[in-house]
N, C-alpha and C positions, 0 to 999 in steps of 0.2 A: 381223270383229268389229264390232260396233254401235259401243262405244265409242273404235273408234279415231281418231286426227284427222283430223276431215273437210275437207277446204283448202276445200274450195266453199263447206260450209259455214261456216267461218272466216272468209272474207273474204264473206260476205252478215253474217256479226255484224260485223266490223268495219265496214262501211258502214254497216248498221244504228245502230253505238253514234256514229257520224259525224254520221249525221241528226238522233239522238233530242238529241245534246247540242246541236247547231246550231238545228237548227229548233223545239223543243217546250221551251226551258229552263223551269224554276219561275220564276226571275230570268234578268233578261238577263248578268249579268254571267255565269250559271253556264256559260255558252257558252266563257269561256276560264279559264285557271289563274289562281288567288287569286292567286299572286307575280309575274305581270308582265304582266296582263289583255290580254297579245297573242295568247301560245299556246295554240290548240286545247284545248278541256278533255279530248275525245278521246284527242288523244296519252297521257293518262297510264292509262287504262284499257288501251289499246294497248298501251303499253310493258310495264304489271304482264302482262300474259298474253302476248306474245312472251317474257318474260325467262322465266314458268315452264315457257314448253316449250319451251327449251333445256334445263332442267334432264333432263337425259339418263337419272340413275338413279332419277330417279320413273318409276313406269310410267307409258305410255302413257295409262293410263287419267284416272288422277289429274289428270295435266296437261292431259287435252284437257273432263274435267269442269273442274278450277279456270279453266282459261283465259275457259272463255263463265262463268261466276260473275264471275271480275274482269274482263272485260269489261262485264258488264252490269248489275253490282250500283251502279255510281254514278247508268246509269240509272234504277234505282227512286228514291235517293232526290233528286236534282237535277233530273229533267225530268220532262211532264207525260204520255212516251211509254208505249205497252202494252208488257209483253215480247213479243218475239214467240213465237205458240202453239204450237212447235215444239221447246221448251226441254224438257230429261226432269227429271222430278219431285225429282229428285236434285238438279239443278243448281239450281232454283227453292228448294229447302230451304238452298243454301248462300247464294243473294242473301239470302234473309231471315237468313241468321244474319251476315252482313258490312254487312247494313242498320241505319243506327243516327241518333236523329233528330239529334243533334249529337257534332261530334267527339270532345268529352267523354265521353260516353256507351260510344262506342267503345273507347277508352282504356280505361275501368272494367270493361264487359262482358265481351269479348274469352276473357278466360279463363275464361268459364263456357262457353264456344263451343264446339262439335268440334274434335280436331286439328286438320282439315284445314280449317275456317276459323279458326284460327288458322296454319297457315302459310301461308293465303292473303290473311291482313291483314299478313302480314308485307310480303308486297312491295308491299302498296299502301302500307304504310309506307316502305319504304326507296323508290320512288317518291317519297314527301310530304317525304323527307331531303334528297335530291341536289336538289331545289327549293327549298331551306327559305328563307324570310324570315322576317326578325324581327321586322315588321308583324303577323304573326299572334298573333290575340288567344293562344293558346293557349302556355304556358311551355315552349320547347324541353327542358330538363332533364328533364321528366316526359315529354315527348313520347320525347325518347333513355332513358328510363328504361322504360318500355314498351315499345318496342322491345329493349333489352336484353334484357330478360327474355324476349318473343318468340323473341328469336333462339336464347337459350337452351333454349329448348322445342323449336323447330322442330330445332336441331343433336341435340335425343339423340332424338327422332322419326325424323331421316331424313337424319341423319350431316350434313358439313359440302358442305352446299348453297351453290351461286356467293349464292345471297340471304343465305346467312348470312351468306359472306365479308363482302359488300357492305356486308350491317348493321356488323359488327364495326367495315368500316375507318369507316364514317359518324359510330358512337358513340365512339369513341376507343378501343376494346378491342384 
């Protein structure tokens, strides 16, 4: 099946989303994480798509599309790299809907989005949690309040998912 998870494929996007944050930033700083400008900006695209395909009782399909979307959706909008031309039309339609020009933006949007970009800003949110500083311009209350809700969506979509737990224990629920 086309859609299934391709490991070859998987580990040429993650080296890909490696280079494109490292070598091609918009800013230099966008090379590492806003809260402690050491770690890899990488790892956190990394991590949002390892954690959704664990998710066991998504099919197959779902998570090995959402994985290259969060994978590669931060590279549209933080560096100045190409996707690569190998991405299926599908996936290219979820980076533009998880594309958003400030994180604001995102926050407000989101729920006008497909399901499945919204349970796929889910865990780039609970990502943005388990990192959180309070440096960030942006009010965590409304950040765990969007989430909230998120999670709520994404639970009566496709039952209680490890991302939901995740969110739950993050916001206080």
């Amino acid at each position: 099946m086309a859609d299934n998870i391709n490991t070859k494929k998987l580990s040429e996007l993650i080296l890909f989303v490696i280079t494109a944050h490292e070598e091609y930033p918009k800013q230099p700083d966008n090379s590492f994480r806003f809260w402690d400008k050491r770690t890899p900006y990488s790892i956190h695209p990394i991590w949002c798509a390892m954690t959704l395909l664990t998710e066991t009782t998504l099919s197959e399909e779902l998570r090995w599309r959402g994985a290259q979307a969060l994978l590669l959706h931060d590279v549209v909008e933080d560096t100045t790299a190409t996707l690569p031309s190998n991405i299926s039309d599908e996936v290219v339609k979820l980076i533009q809907e998880l594309t958003f020009e400030t994180p604001t933006e995102g926050l407000e949007k989101i729920f006008q989005k497909s399901e499945e970009a919204q349970l796929l800003k889910l865990y780039d949110m609970v990502s943005n949690l388990l990192d959180w500083d309070q440096k960030l311009n942006m009010k965590i209350e409304l950040y765990k309040g969007v989430a909230k809700k998120l999670a709520h969506l994404v639970e009566k979509q496709h039952g209680n998912l490890n991302i939901v737990s995740m969110a739950y224990a993050l916001i206080g629920w």
